[in-house]
N, C-alpha and C positions, 0 to 999 in steps of 0.2 A: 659549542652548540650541538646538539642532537644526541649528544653520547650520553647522555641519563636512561637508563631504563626505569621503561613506564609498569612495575610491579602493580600489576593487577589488585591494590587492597579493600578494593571496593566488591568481592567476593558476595556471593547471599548467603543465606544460612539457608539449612532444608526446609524449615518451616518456610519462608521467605518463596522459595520456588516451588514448595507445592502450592500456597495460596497463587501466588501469579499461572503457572499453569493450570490450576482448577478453574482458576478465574477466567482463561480466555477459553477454555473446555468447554465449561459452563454455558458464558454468553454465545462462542459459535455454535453450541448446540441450541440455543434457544432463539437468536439473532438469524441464524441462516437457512436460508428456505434448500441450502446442500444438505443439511443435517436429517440425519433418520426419522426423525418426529416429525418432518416434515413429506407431503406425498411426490412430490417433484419440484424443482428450479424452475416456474416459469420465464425466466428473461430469456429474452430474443438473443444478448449478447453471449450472456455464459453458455448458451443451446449451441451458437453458432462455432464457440470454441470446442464443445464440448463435443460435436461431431464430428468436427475436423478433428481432435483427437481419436476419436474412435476409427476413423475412416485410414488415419493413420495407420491404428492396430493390427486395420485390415490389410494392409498394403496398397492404399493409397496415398500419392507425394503429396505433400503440403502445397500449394502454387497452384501447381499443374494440374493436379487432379481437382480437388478444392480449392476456393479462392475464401480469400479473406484477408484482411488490410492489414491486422497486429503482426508482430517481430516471431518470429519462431519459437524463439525459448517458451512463450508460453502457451503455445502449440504440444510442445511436446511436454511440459507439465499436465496438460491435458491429456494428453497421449499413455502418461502414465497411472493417471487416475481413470482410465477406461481401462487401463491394465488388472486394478481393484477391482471395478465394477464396469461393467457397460451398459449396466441398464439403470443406473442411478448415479447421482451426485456425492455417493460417499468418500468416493477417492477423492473428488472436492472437497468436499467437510473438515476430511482429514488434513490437507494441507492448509485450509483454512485455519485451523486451531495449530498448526505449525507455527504460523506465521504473526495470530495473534498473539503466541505463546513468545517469542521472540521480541514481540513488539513491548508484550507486560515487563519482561526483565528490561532490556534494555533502558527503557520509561526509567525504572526504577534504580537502575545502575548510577544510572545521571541525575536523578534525583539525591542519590547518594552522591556523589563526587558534591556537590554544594551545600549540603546539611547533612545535619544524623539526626533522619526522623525514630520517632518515639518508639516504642515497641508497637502500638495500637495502630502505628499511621499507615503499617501495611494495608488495614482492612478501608481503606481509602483505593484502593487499586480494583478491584471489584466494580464497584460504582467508575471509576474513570474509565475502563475498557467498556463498560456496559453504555457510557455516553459517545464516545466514541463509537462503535458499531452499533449502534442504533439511530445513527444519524439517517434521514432517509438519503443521504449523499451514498450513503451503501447500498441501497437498493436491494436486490434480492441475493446479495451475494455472489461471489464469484467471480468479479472483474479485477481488473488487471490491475487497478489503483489500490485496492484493498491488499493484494498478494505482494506487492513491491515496497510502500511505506514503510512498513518494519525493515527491508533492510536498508531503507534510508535511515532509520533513527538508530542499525546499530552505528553505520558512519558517522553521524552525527557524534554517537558517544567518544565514538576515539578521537575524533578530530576536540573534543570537550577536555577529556582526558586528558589531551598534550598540554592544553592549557593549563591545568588545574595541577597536575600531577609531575609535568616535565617541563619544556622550555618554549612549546606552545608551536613544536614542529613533531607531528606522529611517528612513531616509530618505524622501522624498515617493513615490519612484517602486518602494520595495519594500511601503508601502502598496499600491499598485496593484497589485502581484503579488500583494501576500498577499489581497485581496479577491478577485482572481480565483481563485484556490487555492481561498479560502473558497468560491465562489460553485461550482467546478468541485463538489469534493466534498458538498456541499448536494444538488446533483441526483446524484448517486450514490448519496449515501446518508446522510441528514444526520444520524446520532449518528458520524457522522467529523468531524466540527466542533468536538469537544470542544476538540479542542490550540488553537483560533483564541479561545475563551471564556475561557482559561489565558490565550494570548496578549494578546488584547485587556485584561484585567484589570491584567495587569503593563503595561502600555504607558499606559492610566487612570491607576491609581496611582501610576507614577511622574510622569509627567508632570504630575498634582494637587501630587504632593510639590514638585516641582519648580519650579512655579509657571507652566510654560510652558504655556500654555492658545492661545495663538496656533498655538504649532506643534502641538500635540494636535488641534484643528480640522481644520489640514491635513492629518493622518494618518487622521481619520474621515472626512472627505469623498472621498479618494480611496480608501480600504477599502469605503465603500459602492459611490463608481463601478465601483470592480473587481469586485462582488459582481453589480452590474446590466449590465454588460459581457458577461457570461457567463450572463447569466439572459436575457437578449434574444431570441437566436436559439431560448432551449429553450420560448418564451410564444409565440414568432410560429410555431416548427412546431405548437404546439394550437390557434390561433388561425384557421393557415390552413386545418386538416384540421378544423375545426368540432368539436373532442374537448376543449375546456378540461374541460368537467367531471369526463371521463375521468379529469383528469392528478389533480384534489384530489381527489377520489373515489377512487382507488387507490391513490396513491403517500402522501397523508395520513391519509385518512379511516378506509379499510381498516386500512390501518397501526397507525393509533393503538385504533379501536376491535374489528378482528377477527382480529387477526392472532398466533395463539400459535407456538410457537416448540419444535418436539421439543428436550428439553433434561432435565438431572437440576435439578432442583429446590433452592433454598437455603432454609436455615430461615427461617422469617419471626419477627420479630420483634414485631409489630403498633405499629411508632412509623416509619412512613415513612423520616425523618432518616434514623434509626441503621440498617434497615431498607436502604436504598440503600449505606452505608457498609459493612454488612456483607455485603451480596452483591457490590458490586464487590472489597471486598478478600479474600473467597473464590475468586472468579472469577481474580482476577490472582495470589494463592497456587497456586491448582488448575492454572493455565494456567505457571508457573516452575518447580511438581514436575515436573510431565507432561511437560512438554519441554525437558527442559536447554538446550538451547541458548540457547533464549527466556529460560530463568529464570536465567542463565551471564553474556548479555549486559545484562539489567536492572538486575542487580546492579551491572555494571562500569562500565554507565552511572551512574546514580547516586554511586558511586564514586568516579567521576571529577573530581566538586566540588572532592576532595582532594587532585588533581594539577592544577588549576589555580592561577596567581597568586590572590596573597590582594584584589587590587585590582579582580579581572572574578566573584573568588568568589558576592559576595552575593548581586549582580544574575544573576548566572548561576541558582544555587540557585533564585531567586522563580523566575526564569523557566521552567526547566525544570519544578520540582517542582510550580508551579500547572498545566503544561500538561498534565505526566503524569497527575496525578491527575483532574481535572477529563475530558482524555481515557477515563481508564478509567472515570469514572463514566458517561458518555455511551454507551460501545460495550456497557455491560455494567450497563443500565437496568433489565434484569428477572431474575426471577426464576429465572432459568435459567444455565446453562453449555452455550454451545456454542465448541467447539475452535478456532475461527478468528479466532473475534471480536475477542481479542487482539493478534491477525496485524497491524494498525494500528496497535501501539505502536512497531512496528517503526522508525519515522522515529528514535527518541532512543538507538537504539543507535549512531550515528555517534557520540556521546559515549564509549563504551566504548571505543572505540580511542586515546582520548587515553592513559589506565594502558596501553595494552598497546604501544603508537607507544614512548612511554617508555624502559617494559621494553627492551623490543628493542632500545632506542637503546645503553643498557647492557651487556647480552651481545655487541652487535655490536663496542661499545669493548675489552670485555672480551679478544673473541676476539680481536682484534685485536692486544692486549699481548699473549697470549699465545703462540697459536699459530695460526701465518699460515696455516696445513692448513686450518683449524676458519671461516676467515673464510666460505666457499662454502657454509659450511654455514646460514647465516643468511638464505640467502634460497633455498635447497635443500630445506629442512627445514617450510618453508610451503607449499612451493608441492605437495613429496609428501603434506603434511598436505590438502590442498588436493583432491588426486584423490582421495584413499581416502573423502573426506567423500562428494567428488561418486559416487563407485561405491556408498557402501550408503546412497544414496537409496531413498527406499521406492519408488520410480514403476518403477526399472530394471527388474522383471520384464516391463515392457511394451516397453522399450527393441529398436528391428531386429526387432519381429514384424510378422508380416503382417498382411492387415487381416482378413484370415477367422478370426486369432485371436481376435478377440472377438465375443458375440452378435450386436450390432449390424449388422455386415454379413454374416454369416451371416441372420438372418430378412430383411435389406436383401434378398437376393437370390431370399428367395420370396414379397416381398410385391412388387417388381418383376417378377416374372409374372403377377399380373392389372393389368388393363387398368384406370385409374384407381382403384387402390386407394389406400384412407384409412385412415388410422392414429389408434387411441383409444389413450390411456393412461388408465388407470384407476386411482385411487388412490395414485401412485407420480408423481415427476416425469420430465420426458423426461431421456432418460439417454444421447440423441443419436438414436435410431431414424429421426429424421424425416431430420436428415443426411444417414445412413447411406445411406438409400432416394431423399436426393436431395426430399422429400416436403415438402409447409407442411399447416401444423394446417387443420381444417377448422373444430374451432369453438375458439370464445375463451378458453373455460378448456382450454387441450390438453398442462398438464404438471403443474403445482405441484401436490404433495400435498394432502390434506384439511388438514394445519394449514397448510396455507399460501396 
């Protein structure tokens, strides 16, 4: 057990990774209100990070100086993208189209691991990234659930991979990825950890079944290292700036003990258990009506178990179905529904394209017998599917406007005529003002709402 090496032969061709990263280039530049064509990020959330990273820049501590609830790591992603720019969202954009660019291969890696789609079924990937971020569960871009997903689905892929390819235990060194993965999204945001709880459990259990405890050892010791690999740098930036207490005291403590969450309410049941089950699986009902897309590709993921061989079937099913659920009880812990939350499940729709790869493998044979006119049409018919999605994006009314379209830099330009002026927010989170004016917070609480 474990001694198979997992040879990567699931490789792309060039062609293959330039349409996937043109494809998420493409839509984050058209999808995201970080993107240059666009005149500013208004959300309250990406503002709030976005200043904290710039305030950063400035030499201001994370905690102490500014406050704010999310994990640090993406503090200082943000930190780095005010490095790019500090007066716009590009250093955003650009990790943005990182991230989606990671998320189109990988999609498509695992798609590969269970079929060989056609030559044409690339042009299927275009339209899939384009339904995906343009879900309004994205919203204007920039939050933390959109920046993390992809590296949930490339775990996803290796933990696929073992199955498919080896003896359905990951290799030594995609432990180490996957701790670091683990360790990345921890300090982002740690109810994004669910899918690794999933994971790990299936990786336990078999490997118990199994009897293989030697190589199970190896897989935990290097999932831990990778977890402290990337918790290193995030203890010695509190350590050097004298704000450890800062970091448990906001990002835990606060967290856990004051932190409510504007949201519509689920009935409580009064038995915790059932109580937890019944508000996640309202949550993830509420969140596949609400947004077709979401609830379209959930479906087909799951789905999908049934167009797999019967030999990667079963191991497949644990895996995925402890990761999904055990994820959704994680992002969707309280009493509440909020619109995004969900946006994280997003890694397991690469599964969905395994039924739809398929399909299309069929129509394209089809058209093929048939009529040779009709073949153009199979990878014509996506890629039109593909614009029209990207045109009724909810964001495009902000799409080629100027920047005095919005409040922001309209008041930017008359709080820029006094001489050191300071900007309060009051009750409301920042919603870029400070950007706008070029401006840093003066005191430490200068955005998040009362609940927050």
């Amino acid at each position: 057990m474990g001694k198979t090496s997992l040879k990567d032969n699931n490789k792309l061709t060039r062609n293959e990774l330039i349409i996937l990263w043109a494809a998420a280039a493409v839509t984050m530049t058209f999808v995201s209100t970080c993107s240059p064509l666009y005149p500013f990020n208004p959300w309250d959330d990406a503002n709030c990070f976005f200043t904290i990273g710039r305030g950063m820049v400035n030499g201001r501590i994370l905690y102490k100086d500014l406050f704010d609830h999310k994990g640090p790591l993406l503090y200082f992603v943000y930190a780095l993208t005010a490095l790019i720019s500090s007066k716009s969202f590009i250093g955003a954009w650009i990790v943005e189209i990182i991230a989606a660019g990671f998320f189109a291969v990988y999609s498509w890696k695992t798609v590969k691991l269970f079929t060989t789609p056609s030559k044409n079924a690339i042009f299927l990937m275009p339209l899939f990234i384009g339904i995906v971020y343009t879900s309004k569960m994205f919203n204007f871009g920039g939050n933390a659930e959109e920046l993390c997903f992809p590296l949930i689905t490339v775990a996803l892929y290796k933990g696929l991979r073992a199955i498919v390819k080896g003896d359905g235990l990951p290799e030594n060194a995609d432990a180490l990825i996957c701790g670091i993965i683990t360790g990345a999204l921890f300090w982002v945001k740690y109810t994004f950890v669910g899918f690794f709880a999933g994971f790990c459990l299936y990786i336990i259990v078999f490997a118990i079944k199994q009897k293989a405890f030697p190589k199970l050892w190896s897989l935990i010791w290097r999932f831990v290292a990778g977890i402290v690999i990337i918790s290193i740098p995030v203890f010695l930036y509190f350590i050097f700036t004298n704000s450890l207490k800062f970091l448990f005291e906001s990002y835990f403590y606060d967290n856990m003990s004051f932190y409510l969450i504007k949201g519509e309410s689920n009935p409580a049941t009064g038995i915790p258990v059932i109580e937890n089950i019944v508000v996640t699986g309202s949550c993830l009902l509420k969140s596949s009506l609400t947004y077709s897309g979401f609830g379209t590709l959930l479906v087909l993921s799951l789905a999908s178990l049934f167009f797999i061989e019967k030999s990667h079937r079963l191991k497949t099913a644990i895996l995925l179905l402890s990761a999904i659920t055990i994820s959704a009880g994680f992002v969707f812990s309280r009493p509440v529904y909020i619109y995004y939350y969900g946006y994280i499940l997003c890694y397991c729709f690469c599964m969905a394209l395994i039924p739809t790869v398929k399909l299309f493998n069929l129509i394209e044979k089809g058209a093929a017998k048939n009529l040779s006119r009709l073949k153009g049409l199979v990878f014509v018919v996506p890629l039109i599917t593909y614009g029209i999605t990207i045109f009724m994006c909810k964001n495009m009314y902000l799409i080629f406007k100027p920047k005095d379209f919005l409040a922001q830099f309209r008041m930017a330009e008359t709080i820029n005529q006094t001489e050191d002026a300071k900007i309060l927010t009051y009750d409301t989170m920042d919603a870029g003002f400070y950007t706008a004016a070029g401006l840093l917070p003066c005191n430490r609480y200068f955005g998040p709402g009362k609940n927050h």
